[in-house]
C-alpha positions in Angstrom: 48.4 118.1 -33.7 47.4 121.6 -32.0 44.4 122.4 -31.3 43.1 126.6 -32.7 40.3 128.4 -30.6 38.5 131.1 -33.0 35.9 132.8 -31.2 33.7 135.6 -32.5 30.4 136.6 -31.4 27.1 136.5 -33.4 23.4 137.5 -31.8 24.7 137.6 -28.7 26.1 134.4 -28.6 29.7 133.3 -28.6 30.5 130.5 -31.1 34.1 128.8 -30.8 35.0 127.2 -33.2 37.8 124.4 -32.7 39.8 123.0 -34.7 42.4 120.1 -34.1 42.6 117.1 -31.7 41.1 117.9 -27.9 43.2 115.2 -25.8 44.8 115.0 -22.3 47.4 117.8 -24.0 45.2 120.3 -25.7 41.9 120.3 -23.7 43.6 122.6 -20.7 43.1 125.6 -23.7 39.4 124.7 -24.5 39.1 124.6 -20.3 40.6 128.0 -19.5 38.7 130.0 -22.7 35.5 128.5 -21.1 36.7 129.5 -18.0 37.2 132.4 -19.0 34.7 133.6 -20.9 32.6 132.7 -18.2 34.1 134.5 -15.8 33.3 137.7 -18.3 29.5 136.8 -18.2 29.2 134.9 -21.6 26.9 132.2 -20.7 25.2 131.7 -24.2 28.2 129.6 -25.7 28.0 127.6 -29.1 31.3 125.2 -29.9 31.6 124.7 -33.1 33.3 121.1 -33.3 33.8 120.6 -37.2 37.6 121.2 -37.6 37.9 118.7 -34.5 39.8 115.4 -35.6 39.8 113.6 -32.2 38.1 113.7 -28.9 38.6 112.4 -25.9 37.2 111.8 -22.3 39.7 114.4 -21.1 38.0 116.8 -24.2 34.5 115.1 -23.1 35.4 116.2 -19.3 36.3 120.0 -20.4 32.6 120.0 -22.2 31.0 118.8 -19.2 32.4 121.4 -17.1 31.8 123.7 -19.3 28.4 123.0 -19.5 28.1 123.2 -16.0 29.4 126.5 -15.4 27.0 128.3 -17.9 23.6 126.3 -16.7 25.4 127.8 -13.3 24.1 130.9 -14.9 20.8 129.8 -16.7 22.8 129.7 -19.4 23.4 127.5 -22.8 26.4 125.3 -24.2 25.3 123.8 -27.3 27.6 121.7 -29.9 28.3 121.9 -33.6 28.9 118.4 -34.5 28.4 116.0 -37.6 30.9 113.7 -38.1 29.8 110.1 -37.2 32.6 109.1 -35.3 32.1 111.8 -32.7 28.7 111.5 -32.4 29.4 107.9 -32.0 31.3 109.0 -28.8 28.2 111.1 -27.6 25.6 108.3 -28.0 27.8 105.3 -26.1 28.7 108.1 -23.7 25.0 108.9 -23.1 26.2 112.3 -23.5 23.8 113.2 -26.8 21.3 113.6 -24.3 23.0 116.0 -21.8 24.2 118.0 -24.5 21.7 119.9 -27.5 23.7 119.2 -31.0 23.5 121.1 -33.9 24.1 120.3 -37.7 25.6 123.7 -38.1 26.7 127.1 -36.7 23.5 128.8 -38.2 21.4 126.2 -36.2 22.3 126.6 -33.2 22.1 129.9 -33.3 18.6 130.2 -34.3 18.0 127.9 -31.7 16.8 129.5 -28.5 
């Protein structure tokens, strides 16, 4: 399984969404278009995780960093995510507190 990186921009925010499996093979591509969308001064970055089928602590490092290169910048990385199994991985991980999660696209961008 591949992994697709759609990214548009709404209200000044860039939403990506993904779609596929985000594993030790894949989550290079999610890595380098945080990179480098960073590195173009987007740091108000929503990822829209619905389409994704599997995660794992490779894909969970790549968010991380991410993360941490937009609060570099005052900036946001905020998560679409609703499947159970996912946000199973966030709660053991401790990681639903580090991250802000959203139900849906239209959420998080309303949040501020």
């Amino acid at each position: 399984m591949d992994l697709t990186l759609a990214t548009r921009e709404i209200d000044g925010k860039t939403v990506i969404a993904v779609g596929g499996e985000i594993d030790v093979y894949t989550a290079p591509k999610l890595r380098d278009k945080l990179t480098e969308l960073v590195a173009n001064g987007v740091y108000d970055i929503v990822i829209d995780m619905e389409a994704v089928e599997f995660l794992d602590s490779t894909g969970l490092g790549v968010l991380v960093g991410g993360l941490k290169k937009v609060r570099a910048h005052d900036g946001s990385l905020q998560l679409v995510l609703t499947q159970d199994r996912l946000l199973k991985i966030f709660r053991i991980t401790g990681l639903a507190k580090v991250f802000v999660i959203h139900e849906s696209a239209d959420a998080a961008l309303a949040a501020s």
